[in-house]
Structure formats: C-alpha cells, structure tokens
PADREN-541755 format. One record per residue: x, y, z of N, C-alpha, C in turn; residue number from 1; residue in three letters. Coordinates in steps of 0.1 Angstrom, whole numbers. Layout:
{n.c1:X, n.c2:Y, n.c3:Z, ca.c1:X, ca.c2:Y, ca.c3:Z, c.c1:X, c.c2:Y, c.c3:Z, seq:NUM, type:Ala}
...
This chain:
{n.c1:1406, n.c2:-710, n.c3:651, ca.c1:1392, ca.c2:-715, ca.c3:652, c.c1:1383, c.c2:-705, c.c3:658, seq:1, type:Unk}
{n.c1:1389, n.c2:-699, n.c3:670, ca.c1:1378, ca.c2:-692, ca.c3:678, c.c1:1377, c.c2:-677, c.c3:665, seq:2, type:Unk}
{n.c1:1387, n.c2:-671, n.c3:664, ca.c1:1387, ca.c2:-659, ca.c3:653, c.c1:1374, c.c2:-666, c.c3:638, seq:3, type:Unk}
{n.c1:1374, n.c2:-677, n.c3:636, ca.c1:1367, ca.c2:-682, ca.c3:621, c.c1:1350, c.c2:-684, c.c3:633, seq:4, type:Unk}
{n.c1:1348, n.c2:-685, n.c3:642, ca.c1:1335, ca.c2:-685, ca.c3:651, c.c1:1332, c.c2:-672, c.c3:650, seq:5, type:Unk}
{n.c1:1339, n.c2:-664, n.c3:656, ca.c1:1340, ca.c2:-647, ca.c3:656, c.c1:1333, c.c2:-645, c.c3:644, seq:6, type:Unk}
{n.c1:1344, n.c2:-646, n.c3:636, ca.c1:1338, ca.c2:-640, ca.c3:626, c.c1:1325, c.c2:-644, c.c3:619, seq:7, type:Unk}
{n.c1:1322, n.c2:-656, n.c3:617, ca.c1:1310, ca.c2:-662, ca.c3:617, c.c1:1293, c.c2:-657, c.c3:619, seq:8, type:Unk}
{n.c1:1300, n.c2:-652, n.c3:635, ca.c1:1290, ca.c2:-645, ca.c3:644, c.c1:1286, c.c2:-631, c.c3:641, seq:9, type:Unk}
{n.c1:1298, n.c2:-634, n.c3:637, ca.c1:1294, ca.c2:-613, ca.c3:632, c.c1:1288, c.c2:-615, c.c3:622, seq:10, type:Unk}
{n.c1:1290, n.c2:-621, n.c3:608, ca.c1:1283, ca.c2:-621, ca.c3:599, c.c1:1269, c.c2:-626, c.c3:597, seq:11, type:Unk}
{n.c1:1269, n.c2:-635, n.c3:608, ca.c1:1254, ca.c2:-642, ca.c3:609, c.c1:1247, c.c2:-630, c.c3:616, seq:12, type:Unk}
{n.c1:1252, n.c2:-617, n.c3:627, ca.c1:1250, ca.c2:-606, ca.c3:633, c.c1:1242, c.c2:-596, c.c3:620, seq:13, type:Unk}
{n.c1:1252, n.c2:-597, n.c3:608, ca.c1:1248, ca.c2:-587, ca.c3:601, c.c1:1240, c.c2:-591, c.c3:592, seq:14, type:Unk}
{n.c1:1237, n.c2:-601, n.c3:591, ca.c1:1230, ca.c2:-605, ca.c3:581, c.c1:1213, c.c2:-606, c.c3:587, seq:15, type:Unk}
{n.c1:1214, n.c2:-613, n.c3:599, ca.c1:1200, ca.c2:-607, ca.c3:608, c.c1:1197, c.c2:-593, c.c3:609, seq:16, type:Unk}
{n.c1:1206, n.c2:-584, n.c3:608, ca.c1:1200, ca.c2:-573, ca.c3:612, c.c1:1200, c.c2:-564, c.c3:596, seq:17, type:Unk}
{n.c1:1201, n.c2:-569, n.c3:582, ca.c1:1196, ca.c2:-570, ca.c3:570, c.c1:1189, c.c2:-571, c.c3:572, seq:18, type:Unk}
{n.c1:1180, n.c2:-587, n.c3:574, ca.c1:1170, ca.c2:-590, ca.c3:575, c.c1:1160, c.c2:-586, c.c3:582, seq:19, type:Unk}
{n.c1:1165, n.c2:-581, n.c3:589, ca.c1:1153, ca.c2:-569, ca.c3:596, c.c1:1152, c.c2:-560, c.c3:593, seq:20, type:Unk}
{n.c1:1159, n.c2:-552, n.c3:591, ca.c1:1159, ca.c2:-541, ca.c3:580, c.c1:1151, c.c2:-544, c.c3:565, seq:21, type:Unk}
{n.c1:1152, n.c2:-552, n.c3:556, ca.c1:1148, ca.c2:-560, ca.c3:547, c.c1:1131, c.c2:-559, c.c3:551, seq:22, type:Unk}
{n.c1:1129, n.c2:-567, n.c3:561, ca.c1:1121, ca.c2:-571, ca.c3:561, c.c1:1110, c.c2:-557, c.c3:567, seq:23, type:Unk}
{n.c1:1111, n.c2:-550, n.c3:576, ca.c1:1106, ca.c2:-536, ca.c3:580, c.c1:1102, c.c2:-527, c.c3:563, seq:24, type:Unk}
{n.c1:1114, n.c2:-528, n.c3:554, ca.c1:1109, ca.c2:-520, ca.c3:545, c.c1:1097, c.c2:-528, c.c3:537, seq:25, type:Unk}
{n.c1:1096, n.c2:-539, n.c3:537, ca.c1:1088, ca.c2:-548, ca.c3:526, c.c1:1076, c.c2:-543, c.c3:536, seq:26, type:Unk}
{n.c1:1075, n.c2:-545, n.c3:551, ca.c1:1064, ca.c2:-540, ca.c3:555, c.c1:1058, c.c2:-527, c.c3:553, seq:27, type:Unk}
{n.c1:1069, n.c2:-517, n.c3:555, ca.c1:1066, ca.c2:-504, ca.c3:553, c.c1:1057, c.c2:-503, c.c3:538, seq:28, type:Unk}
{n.c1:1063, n.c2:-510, n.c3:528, ca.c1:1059, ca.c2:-509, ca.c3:514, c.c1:1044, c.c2:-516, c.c3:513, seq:29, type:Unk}
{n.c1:1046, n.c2:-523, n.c3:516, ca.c1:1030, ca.c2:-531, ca.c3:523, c.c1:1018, c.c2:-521, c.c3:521, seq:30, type:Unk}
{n.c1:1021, n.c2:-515, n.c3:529, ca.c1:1014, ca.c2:-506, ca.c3:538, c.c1:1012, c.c2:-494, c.c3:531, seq:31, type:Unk}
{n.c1:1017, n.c2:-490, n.c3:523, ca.c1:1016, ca.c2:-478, ca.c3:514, c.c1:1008, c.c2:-483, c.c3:505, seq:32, type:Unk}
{n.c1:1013, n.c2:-492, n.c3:499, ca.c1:1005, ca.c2:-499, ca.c3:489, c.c1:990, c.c2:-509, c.c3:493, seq:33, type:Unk}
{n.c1:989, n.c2:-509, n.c3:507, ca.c1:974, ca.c2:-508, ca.c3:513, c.c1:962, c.c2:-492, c.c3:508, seq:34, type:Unk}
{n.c1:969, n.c2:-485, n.c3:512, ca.c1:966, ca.c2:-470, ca.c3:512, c.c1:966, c.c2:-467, c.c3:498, seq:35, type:Unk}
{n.c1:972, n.c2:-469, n.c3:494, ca.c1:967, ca.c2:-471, ca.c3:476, c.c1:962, c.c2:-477, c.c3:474, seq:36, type:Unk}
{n.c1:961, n.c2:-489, n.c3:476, ca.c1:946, ca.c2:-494, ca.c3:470, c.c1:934, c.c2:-491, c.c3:472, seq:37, type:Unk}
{n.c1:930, n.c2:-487, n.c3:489, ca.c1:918, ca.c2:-483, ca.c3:493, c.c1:917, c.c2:-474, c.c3:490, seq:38, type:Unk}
{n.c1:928, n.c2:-464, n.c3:483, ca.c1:928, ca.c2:-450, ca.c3:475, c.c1:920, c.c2:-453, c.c3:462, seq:39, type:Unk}
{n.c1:924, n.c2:-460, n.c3:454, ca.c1:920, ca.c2:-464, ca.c3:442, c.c1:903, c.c2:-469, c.c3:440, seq:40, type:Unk}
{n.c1:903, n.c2:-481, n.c3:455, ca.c1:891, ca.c2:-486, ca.c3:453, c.c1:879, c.c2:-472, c.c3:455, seq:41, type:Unk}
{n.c1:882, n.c2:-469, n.c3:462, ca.c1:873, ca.c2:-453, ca.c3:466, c.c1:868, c.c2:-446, c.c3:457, seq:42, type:Unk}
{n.c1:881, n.c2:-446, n.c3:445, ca.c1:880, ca.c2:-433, ca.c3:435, c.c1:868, c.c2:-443, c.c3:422, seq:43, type:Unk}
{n.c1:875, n.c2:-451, n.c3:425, ca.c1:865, ca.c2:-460, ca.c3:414, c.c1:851, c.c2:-461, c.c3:418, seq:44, type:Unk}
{n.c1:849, n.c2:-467, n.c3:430, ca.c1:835, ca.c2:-459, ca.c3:435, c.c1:825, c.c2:-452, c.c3:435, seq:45, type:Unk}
{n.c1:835, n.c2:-438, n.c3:435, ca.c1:826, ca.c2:-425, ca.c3:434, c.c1:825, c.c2:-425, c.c3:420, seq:46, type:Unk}
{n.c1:834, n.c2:-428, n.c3:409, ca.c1:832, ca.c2:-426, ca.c3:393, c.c1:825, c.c2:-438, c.c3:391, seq:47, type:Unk}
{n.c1:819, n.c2:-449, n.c3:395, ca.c1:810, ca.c2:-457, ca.c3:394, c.c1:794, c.c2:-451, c.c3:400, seq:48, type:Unk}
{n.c1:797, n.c2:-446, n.c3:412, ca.c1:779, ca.c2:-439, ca.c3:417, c.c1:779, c.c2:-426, c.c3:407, seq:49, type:Unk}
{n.c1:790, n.c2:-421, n.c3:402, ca.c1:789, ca.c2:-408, ca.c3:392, c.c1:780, c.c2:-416, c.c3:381, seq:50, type:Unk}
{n.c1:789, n.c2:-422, n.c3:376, ca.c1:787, ca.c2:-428, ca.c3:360, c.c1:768, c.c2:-434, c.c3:362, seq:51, type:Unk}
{n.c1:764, n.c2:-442, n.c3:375, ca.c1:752, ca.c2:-447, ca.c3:375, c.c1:742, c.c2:-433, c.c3:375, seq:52, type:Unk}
{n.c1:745, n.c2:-426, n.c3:378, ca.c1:733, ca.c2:-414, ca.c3:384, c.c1:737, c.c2:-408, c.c3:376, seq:53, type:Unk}
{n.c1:747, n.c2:-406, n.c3:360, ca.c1:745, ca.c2:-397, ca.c3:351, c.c1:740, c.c2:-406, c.c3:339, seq:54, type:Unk}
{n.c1:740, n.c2:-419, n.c3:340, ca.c1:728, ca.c2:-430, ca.c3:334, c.c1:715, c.c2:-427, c.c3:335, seq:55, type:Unk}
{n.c1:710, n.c2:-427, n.c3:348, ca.c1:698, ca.c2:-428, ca.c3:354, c.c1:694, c.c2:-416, c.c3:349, seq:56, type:Unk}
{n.c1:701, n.c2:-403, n.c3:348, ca.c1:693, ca.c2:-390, ca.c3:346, c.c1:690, c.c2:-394, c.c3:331, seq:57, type:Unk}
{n.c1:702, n.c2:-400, n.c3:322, ca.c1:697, ca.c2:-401, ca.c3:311, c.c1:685, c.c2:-407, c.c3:305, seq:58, type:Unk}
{n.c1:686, n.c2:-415, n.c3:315, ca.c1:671, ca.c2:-427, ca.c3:309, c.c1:661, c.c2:-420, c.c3:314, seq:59, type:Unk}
{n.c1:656, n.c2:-412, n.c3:327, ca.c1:650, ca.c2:-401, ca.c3:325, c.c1:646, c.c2:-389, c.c3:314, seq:60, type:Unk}
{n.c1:657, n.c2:-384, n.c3:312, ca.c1:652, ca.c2:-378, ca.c3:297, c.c1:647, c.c2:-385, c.c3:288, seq:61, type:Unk}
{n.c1:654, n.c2:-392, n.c3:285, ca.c1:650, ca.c2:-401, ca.c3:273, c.c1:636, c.c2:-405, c.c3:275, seq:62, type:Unk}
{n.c1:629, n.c2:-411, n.c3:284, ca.c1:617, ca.c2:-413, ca.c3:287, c.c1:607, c.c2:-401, c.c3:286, seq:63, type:Unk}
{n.c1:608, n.c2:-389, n.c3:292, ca.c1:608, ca.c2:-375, ca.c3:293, c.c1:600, c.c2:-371, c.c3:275, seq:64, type:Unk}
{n.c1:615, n.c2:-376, n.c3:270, ca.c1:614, ca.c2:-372, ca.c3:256, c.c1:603, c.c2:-377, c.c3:247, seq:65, type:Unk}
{n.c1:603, n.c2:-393, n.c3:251, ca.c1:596, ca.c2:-404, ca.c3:238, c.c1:585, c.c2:-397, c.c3:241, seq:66, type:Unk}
{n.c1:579, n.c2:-396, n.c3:258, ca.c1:566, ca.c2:-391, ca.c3:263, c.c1:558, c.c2:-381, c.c3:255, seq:67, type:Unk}
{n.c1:570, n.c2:-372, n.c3:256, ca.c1:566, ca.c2:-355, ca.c3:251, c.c1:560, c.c2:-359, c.c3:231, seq:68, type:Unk}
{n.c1:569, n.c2:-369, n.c3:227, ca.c1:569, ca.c2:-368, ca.c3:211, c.c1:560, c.c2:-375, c.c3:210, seq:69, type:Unk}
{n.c1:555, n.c2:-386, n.c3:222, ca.c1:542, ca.c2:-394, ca.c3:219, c.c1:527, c.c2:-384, c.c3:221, seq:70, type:Unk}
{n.c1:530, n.c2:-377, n.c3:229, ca.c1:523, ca.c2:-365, ca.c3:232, c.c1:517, c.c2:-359, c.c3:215, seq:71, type:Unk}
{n.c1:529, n.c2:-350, n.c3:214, ca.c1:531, ca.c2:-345, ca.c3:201, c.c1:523, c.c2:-352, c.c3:188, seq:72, type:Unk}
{n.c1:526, n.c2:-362, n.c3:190, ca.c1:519, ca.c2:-371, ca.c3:177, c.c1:506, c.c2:-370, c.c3:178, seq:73, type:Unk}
{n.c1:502, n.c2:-379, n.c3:190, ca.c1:485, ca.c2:-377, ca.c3:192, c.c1:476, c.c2:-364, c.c3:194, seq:74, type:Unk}
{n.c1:484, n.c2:-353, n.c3:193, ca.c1:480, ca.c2:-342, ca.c3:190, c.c1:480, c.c2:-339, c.c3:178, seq:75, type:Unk}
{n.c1:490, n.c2:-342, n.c3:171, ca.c1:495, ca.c2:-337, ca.c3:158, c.c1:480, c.c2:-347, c.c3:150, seq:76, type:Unk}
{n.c1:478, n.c2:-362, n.c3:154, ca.c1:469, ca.c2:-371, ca.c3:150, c.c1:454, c.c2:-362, c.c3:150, seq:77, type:Unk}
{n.c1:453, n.c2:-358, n.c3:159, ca.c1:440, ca.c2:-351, ca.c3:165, c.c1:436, c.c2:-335, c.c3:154, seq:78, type:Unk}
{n.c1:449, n.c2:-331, n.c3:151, ca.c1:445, ca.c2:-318, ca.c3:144, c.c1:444, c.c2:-323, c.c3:130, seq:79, type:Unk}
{n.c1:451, n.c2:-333, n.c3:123, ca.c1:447, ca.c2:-336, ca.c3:115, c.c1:436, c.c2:-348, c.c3:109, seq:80, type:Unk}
{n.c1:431, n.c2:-353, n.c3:116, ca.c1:421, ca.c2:-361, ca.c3:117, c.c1:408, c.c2:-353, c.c3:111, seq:81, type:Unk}
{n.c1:402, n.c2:-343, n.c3:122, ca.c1:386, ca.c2:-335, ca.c3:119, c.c1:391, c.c2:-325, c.c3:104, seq:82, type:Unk}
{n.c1:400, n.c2:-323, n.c3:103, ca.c1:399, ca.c2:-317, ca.c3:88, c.c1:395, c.c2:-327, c.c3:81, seq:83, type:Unk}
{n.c1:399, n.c2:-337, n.c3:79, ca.c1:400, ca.c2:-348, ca.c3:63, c.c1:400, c.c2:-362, c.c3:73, seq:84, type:Unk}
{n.c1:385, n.c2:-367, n.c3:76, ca.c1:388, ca.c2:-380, ca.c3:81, c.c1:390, c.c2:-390, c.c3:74, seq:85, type:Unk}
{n.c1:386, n.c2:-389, n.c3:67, ca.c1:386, ca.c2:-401, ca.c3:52, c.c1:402, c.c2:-405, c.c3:42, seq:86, type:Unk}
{n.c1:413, n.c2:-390, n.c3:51, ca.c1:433, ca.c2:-395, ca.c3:48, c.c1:433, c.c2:-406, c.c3:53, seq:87, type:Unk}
{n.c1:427, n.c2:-410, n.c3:68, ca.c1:435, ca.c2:-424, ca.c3:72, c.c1:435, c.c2:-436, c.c3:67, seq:88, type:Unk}
C-alpha cells in the first residue's frame, strides 16, 4: 500500500511538473504571437496611411488635370468663337 501511495505521488509529481512545463510554453507561445500581431497590425497601418496618401495624391491630379482641360477648352472655345461666331 505505502509503495502504490509512493508511486502515486511521484506520478501526480510528474505530471505537475508537465504541467508546468506545458503550461510555461503555451505562455511563452502567447507571447510571440502577441509580437506578431502588433507586428502585423503595424505593417498594415503603414500600407493603409501608404495606400490613403497615394489616393489623395491621385485625386489631386486628377483634379489638376479636369482643371487644366477645362482651362483648355474655354480657350480652345475663345479662339474659335471671334473667327466664325455664327458655328455655335
């Protein structure tokens, strides 16, 4: 009986210190995989304020552009107007 206790104890011994073991690495893994995520969220971030401010320049040009062609036109309107007013 006392040998089947013994043994018992040891095993209940080893099996706690599994579990702590066990349990230390789930933490450890935790924890890496904290540091990757705030890795991740970061990167996404900066290719999100990238992606907005290579938008923003766009919609600037583009604006830039209609301006310049609306320009263009009422110019283009203007030279041909005093030749022949009577096309429109």
């Amino acid at each position: 009986m006392e040998n089947k206790v013994k043994d018992l104890e040891t095993e209940a011994e080893i099996l706690k210190n599994s579990l702590k073991m066990t349990v230390k690495r789930l933490q450890q893994r935790e924890g890496f995989l904290q540091q990757k995520l705030a890795q991740e969220k970061m990167l996404r971030q900066e290719s999100e304020e990238k992606l907005n401010s290579e938008f923003k320049a766009s919609e600037q040009n583009i604006k830039k552009m209609n301006t310049e062609h609306e320009e263009k036109a009422s110019s283009y309107k203007h030279q041909v107007s005093p030749a022949n007013p009577n096309s429109l």
